[in-house]
C-alpha positions as CSV (number, residue, x, y, z in Angstrom):
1,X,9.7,141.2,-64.7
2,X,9.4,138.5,-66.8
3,X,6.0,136.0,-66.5
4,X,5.1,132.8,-66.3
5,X,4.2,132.7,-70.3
6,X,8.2,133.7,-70.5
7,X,9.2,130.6,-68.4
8,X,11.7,128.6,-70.1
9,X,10.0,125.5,-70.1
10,X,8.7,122.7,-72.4
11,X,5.2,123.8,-73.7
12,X,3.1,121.0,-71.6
13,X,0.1,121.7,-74.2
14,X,1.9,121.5,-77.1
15,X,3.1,117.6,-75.9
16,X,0.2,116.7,-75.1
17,X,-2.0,117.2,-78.4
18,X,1.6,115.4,-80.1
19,X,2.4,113.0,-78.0
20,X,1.6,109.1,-79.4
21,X,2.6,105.5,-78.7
22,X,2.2,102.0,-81.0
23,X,0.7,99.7,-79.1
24,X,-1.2,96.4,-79.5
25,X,-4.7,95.7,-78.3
26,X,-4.4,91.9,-77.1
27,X,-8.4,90.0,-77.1
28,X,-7.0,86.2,-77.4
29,X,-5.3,85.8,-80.6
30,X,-6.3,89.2,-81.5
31,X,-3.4,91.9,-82.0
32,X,-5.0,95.4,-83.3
33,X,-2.4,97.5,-84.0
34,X,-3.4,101.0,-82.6
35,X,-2.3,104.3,-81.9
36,X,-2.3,105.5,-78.2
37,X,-2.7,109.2,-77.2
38,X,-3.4,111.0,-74.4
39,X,-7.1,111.4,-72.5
40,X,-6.2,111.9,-68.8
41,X,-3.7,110.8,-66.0
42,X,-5.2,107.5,-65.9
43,X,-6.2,106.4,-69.2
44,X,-5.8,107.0,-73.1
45,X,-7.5,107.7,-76.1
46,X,-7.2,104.6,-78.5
47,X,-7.8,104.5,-82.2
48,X,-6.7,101.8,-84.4
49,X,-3.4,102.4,-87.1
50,X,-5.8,101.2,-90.1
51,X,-8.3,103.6,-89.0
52,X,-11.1,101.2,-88.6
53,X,-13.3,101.2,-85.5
54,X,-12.7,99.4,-82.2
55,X,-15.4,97.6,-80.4
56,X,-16.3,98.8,-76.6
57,X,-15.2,96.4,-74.1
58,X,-12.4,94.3,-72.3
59,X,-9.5,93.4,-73.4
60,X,-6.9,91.1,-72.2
61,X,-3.9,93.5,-72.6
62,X,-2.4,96.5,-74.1
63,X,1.3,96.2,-74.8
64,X,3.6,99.0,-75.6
65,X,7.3,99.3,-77.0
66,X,9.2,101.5,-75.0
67,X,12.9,101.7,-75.4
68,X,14.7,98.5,-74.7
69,X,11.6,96.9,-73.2
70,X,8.0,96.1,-73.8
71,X,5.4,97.3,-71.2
72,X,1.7,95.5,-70.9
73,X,-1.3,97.1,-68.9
74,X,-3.3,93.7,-68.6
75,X,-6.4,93.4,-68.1
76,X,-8.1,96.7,-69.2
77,X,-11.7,97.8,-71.2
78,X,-12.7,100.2,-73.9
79,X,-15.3,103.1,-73.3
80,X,-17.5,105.0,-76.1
81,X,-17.0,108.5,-74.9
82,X,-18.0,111.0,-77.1
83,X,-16.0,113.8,-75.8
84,X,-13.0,112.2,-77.7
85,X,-12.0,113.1,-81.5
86,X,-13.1,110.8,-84.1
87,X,-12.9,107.3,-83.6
88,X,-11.1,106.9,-80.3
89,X,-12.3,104.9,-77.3
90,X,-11.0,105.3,-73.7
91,X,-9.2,103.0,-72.4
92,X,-9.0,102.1,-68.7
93,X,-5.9,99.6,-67.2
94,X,-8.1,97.8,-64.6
95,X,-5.4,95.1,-63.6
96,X,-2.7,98.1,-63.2
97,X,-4.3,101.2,-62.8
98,X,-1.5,102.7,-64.9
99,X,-0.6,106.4,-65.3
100,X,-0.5,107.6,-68.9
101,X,0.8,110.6,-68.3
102,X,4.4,109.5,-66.8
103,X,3.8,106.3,-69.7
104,X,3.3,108.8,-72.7
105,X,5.2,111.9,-72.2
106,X,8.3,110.4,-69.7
107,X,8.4,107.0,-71.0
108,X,7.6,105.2,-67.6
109,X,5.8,102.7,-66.6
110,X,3.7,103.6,-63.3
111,X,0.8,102.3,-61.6
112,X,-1.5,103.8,-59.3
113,X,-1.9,100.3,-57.5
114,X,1.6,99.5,-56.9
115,X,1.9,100.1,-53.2
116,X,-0.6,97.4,-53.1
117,X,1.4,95.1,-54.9
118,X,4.4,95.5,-52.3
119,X,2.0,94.8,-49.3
120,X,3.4,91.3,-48.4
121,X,6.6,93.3,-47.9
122,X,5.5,96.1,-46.1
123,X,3.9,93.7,-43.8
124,X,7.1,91.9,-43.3
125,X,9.2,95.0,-42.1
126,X,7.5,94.4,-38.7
127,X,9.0,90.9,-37.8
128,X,12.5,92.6,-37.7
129,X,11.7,95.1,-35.9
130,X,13.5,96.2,-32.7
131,X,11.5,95.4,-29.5
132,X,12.5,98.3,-27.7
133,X,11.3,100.5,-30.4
134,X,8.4,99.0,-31.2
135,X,7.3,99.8,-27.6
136,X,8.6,103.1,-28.3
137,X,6.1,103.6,-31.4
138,X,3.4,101.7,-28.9
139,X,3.5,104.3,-26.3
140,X,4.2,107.3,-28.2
141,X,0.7,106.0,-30.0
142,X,-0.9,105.8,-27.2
143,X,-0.1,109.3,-25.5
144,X,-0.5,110.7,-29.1
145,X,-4.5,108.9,-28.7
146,X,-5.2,109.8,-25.0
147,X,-3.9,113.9,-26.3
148,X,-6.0,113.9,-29.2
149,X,-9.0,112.6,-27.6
150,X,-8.7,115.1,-24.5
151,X,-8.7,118.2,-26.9
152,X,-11.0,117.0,-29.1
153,X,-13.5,116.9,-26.5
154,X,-12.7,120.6,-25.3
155,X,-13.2,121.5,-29.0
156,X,-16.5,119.6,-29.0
157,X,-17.5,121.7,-26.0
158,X,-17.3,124.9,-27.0
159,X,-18.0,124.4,-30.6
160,X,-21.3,126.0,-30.6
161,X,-20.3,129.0,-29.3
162,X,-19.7,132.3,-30.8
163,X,-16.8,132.7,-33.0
164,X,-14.7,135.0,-30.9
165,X,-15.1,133.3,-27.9
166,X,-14.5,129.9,-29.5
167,X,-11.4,131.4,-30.4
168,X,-10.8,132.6,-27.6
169,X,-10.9,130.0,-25.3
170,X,-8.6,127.5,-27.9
171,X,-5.9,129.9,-27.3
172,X,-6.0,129.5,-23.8
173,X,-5.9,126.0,-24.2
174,X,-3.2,125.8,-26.2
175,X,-1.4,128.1,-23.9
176,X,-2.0,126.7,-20.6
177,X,-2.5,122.7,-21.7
178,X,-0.5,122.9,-25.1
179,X,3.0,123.0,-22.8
180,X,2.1,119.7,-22.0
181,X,1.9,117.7,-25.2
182,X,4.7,119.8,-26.5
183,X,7.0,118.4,-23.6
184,X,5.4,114.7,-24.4
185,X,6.4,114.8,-28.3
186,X,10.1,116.5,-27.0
187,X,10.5,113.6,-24.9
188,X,9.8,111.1,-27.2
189,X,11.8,112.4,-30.1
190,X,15.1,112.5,-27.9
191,X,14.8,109.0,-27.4
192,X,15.6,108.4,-31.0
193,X,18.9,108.7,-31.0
194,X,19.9,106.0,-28.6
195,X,17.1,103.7,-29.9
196,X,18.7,103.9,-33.1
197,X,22.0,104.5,-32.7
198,X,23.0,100.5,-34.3
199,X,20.7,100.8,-36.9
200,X,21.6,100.5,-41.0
201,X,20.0,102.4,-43.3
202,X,17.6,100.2,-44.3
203,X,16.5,99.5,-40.4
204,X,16.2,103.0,-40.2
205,X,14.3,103.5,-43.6
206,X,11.6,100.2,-42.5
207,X,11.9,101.8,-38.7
208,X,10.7,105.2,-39.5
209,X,8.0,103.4,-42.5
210,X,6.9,101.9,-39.3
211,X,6.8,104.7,-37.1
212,X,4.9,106.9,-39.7
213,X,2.1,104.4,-40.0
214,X,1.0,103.6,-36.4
215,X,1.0,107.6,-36.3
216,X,-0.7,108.0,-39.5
217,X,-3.8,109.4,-38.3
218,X,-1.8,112.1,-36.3
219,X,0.5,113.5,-38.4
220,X,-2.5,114.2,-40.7
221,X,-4.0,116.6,-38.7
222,X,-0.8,118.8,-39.0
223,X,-1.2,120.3,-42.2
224,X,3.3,121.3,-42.2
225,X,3.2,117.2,-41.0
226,X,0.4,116.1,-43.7
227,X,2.7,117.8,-46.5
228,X,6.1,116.4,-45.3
229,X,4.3,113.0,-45.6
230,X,2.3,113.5,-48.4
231,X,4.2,115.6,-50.8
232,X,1.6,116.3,-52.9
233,X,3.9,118.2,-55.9
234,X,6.0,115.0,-56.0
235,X,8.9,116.1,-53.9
236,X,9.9,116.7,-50.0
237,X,10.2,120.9,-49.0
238,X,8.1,122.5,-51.2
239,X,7.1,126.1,-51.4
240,X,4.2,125.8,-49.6
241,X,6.1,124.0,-46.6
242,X,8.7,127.2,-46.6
243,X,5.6,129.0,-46.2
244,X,4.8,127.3,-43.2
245,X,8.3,127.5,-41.8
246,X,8.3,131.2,-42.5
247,X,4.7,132.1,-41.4
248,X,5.5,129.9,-37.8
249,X,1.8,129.5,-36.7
250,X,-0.3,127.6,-35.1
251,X,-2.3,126.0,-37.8
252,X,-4.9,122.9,-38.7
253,X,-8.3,122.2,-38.2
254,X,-8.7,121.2,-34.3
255,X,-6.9,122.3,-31.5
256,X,-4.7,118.8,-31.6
257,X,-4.0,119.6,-35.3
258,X,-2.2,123.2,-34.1
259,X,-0.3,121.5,-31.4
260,X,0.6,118.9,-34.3
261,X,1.5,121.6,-36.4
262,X,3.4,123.6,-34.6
263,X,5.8,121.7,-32.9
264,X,7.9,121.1,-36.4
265,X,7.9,124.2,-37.4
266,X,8.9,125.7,-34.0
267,X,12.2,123.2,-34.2
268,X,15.8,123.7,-34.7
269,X,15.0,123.2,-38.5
270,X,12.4,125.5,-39.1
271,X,14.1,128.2,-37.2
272,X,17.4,127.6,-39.6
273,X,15.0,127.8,-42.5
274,X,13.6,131.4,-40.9
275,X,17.2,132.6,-40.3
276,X,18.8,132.0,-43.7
277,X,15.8,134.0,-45.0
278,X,17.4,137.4,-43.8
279,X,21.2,136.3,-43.6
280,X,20.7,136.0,-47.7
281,X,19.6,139.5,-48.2
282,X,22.3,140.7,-45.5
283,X,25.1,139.1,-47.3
284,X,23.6,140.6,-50.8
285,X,23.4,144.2,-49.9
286,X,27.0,143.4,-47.9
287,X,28.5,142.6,-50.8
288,X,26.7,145.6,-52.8
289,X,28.3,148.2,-50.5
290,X,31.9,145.9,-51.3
291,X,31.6,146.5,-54.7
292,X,30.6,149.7,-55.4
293,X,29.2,149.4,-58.5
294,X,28.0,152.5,-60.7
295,X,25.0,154.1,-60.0
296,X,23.8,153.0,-63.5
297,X,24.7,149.0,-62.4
298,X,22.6,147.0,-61.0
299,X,24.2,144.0,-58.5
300,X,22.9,141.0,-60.3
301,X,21.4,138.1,-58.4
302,X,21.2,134.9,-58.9
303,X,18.9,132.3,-56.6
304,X,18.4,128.8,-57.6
305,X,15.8,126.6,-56.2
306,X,14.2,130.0,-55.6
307,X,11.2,128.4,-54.0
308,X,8.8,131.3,-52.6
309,X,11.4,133.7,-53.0
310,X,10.8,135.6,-49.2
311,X,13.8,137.0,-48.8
312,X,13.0,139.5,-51.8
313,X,11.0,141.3,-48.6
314,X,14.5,141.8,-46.6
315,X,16.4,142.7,-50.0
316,X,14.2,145.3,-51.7
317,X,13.9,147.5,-48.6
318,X,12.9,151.1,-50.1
319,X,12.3,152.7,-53.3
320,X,16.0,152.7,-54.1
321,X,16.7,148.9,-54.1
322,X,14.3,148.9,-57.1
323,X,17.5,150.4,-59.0
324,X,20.1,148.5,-56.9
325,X,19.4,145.3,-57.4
326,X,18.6,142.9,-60.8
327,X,17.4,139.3,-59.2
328,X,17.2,136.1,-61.3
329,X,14.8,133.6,-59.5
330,X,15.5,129.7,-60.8
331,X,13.3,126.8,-59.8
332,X,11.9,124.1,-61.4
333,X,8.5,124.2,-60.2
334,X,5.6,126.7,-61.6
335,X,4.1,127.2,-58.4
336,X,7.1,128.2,-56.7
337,X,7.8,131.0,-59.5
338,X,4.3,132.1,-59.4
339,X,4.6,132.2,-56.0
340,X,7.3,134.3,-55.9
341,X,5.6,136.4,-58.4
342,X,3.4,137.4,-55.6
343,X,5.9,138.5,-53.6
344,X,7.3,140.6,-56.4
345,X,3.9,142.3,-57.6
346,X,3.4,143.5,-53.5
347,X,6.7,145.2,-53.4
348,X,5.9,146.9,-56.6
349,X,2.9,147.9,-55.5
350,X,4.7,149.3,-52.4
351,X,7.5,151.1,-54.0
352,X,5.5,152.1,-56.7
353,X,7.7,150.9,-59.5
354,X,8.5,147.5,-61.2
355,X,11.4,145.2,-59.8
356,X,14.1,144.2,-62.2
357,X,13.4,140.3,-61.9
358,X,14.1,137.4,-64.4
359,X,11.8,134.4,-63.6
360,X,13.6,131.0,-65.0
361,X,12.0,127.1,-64.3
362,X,15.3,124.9,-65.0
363,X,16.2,121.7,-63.6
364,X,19.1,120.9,-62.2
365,X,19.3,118.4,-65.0
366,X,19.1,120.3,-67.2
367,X,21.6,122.9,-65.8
368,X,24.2,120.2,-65.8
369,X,23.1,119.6,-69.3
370,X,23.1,122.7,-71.1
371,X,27.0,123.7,-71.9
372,X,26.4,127.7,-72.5
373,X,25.1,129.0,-69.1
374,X,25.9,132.3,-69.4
375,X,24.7,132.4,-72.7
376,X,20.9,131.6,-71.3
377,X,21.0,133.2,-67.6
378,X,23.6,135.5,-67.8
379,X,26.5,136.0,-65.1
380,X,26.0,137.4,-61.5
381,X,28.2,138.8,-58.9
382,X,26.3,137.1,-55.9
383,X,24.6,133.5,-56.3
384,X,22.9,131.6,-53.4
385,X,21.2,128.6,-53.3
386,X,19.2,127.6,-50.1
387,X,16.9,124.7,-50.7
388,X,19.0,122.6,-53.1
389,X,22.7,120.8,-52.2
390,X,20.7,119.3,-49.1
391,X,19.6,117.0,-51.8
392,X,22.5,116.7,-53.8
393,X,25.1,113.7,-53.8
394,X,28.5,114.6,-53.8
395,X,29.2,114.4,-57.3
396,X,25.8,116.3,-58.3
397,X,26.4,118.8,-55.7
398,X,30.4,119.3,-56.8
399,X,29.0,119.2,-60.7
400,X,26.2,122.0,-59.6
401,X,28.9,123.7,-58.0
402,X,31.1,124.4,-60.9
403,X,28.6,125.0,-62.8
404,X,27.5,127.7,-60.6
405,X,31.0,129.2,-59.9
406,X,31.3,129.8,-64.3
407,X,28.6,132.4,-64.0
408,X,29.7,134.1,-60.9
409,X,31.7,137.8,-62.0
410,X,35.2,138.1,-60.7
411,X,35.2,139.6,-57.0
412,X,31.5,138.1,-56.9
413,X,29.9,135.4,-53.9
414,X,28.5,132.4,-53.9
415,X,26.3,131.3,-50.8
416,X,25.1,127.5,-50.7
417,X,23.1,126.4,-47.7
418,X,23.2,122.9,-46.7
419,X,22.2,121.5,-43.2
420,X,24.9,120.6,-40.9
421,X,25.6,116.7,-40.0
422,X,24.6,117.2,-36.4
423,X,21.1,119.1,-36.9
424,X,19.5,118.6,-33.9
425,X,16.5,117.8,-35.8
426,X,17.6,115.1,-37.9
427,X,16.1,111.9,-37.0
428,X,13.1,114.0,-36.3
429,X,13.2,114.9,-40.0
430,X,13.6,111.5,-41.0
431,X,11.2,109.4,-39.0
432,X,8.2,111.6,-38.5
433,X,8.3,113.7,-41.6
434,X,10.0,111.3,-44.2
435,X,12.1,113.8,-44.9
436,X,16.0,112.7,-45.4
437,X,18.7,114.9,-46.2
438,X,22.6,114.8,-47.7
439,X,23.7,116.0,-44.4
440,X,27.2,117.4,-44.2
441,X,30.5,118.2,-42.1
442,X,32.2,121.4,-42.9
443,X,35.3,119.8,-44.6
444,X,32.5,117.6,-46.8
445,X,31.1,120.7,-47.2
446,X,34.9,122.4,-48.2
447,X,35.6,119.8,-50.5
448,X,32.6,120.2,-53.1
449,X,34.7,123.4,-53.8
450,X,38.4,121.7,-53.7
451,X,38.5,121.8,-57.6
452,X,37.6,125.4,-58.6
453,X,40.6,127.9,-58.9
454,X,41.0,131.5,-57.7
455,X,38.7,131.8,-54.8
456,X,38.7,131.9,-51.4
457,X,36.2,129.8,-49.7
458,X,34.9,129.2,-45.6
459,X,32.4,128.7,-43.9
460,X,29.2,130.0,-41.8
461,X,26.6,128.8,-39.6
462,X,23.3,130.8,-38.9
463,X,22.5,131.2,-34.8
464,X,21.0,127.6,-34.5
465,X,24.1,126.2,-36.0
466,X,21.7,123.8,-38.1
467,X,22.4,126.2,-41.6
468,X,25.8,125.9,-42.7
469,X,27.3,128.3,-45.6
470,X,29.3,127.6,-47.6
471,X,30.7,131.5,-48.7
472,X,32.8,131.7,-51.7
473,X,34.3,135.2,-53.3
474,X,35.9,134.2,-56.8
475,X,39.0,136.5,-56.9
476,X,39.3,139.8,-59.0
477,X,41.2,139.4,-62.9
């Protein structure tokens, strides 16, 4: 298996210690030429081009020359800090609160305070609201109060007893009064569609803003809610939120938390997410027995968007599938891959013996990019994707496609995932969890194939009929 130190990725470290701006220190008059450098997310170590020192203090600006514009932090001060190399000062954007990290090393201009600059705005999304579903929202807040204030209280009661018996009794609770609430959010969510049935995208994207924040308070006590909302690496369905999918628990800190918790990832959505997890492997080791390959071949995998890569535990079933199978595990986040690597060091540990795996962090920008695929990742006779086209525009996802189909071997599948137009779960999805998707219908889905030659394609659902498959077996020479 190949490690994280063998990803194929840009040497973070290596960019940072390099990475430099010109920029102007602005006091009146004043322009000091100076060199601008990284010291954290939110601010940068400063030293001046002619190498003389800078004084500690405030400054009225500092402006940068990115390409084809001109960027300026206003107000912002200097700080002695001795931890820095030489002569450099801190510096601290106190008008912008900007991010040097996204300014210096992605060329983009960011700041930490921007939400409050759009608050005017934000305000103003509720004077065009719908009536009828701002008394939706007002009830829906209301039972969501008089809930969490009832088990809180039960919580408080029993709080100082012992551990098992605490335990005890909140699983009771949620068993004989969770029912309850769960038919209460179930209610309220099926009155989406009609409420917004007329509505634009934007209604829908200031409607659901809206929703979210008279909510807030709830939906933070869920920890699979808090993430959807949150999306604390930067993007929406994570690894760590498969994980919750998967694991299907009740989970938080409070009894109301659970309840919170659990009613997403006990939905039509989740449960799609848990079935595709063992149709993967079933189609893999379907196709495996098609082919036929040598006892000296191993059927080579390819996943992309790997996330968490769970499905390894229904693939590698004995000591034997350790010489059936090669995988290639694709994603472009670290924490994904190294938590797949977890999942691949316990079935080694199990079988006694390693796994043939090839850990790659790509993009799909820079798969789209690169023009000698199989040069880098090799080809594969089966390739599935699970967590990706449900992001994908049409032209991404048909350019991803093609790209895909190049490294497939002939006789060889392809298995793409992508949420069916009429998931149950949709406006769900979208209002409570910010969470949109590129849904599509099955000829949509069709069509992102319409250009590639020698194949036959169709497609599949899984049991909730949310997971549509789009199966494709390129054609032998």
């Amino acid at each position: 298996m190949k490690t994280a130190g063998e990803f194929r990725s840009d040497d973070v470290t290596a960019v940072e210690e390099t990475a430099a701006l010109q920029g102007q220190l602005r006091a009146g008059a004043q322009a000091i030429p100076v060199w601008v450098r990284h010291a954290s997310k939110y601010s940068a170590a400063v030293t001046a081009i002619d190498d003389s020192a800078l004084t500690p203090g405030d400054y009225d600006a500092l402006t940068l020359a990115l390409p084809g514009d001109e960027v300026s932090t206003g107000h912002c001060r200097l700080l002695i800090d001795p931890s820095l190399d030489g002569t450099a000062l801190r510096l601290v954007a106190l008008e912008g609160i900007v991010d040097f990290e996204k300014l210096l090393f992605s060329q983009r201009f960011d700041c930490l305070d921007q939400a409050a600059r759009n608050v005017p705005l934000v305000l103003g999304y509720r004077r065009n609201l719908d009536a009828a579903f701002r008394d939706h929202v007002a009830d829906l807040s209301y039972d969501l109060s008089v809930y969490r204030n009832l088990f809180d209280r039960l919580d408080e009661e029993y709080r100082h007893e012992p551990p098992a018996v605490a335990e005890a009794l909140q699983q009771g609770i949620i068993e004989h009064l969770g029912p309850q609430m769960t038919a209460s959010l179930d209610a309220y969510i099926c009155q989406l569609p009609e409420l917004t049935a007329d509505f634009s995208g934007e209604q829908h994207g200031h409607h659901g803003y809206y929703l979210r924040k008279q909510i807030w308070g709830a939906l933070l006590t869920s920890p699979f809610l808090a993430r959807t909302n949150l999306k604390p690496r930067g993007y929406i369905g994570d690894s760590e939120m498969m994980q919750m999918c998967y694991r299907h628990q009740h989970e938080g800190g409070s009894t109301f938390g659970k309840l919170m918790h659990f009613h997403p990832v006990d939905a039509a959505a989740a449960q799609a997410v848990r079935n595709r997890r063992q149709l993967v492997p079933r189609l893999a080791r379907q196709l495996a027995d098609r082919l036929a390959l040598p006892a000296t071949e191993r059927l080579k995998t390819l996943s992309v968007a790997c996330g968490p890569a769970m499905e390894l535990n229904d693939l590698f079933l004995s000591a034997e599938d350790c010489q059936r199978f090669h995988c290639s595990l694709l994603d472009q986040d670290q924490q994904a891959l190294t938590e797949a690597t977890v999942q691949i060091q316990s079935l080694e540990a199990r079988f006694g013996q390693p796994l043939s795996v090839d850990l790659i962090q790509e993009s799909v920008r820079t798969l789209l990019a690169t023009r000698v695929l199989r040069a880098r990742w090799g080809d594969f006779h089966f390739i599935y994707s699970m967590g990706l086209f449900d992001y994908l525009t049409p032209p991404v996802a048909e350019a991803v496609l093609r790209k895909l189909y190049a490294l497939l071997l002939p006789g060889g599948e392809m298995v793409i995932g992508n949420f069916h137009v009429d998931n149950p779960t949709r406006l769900y999805m979208d209002y409570w969890m910010d969470w949109p998707l590129y849904y599509r219908t099955e000829q949509e889905f069709l069509d992102l194939a319409s250009s590639l030659e020698g194949l036959k394609a169709w497609i599949d659902y899984d049991e909730t009929g949310v997971q549509m498959l789009l199966r494709i077996r390129k054609a032998d020479p």
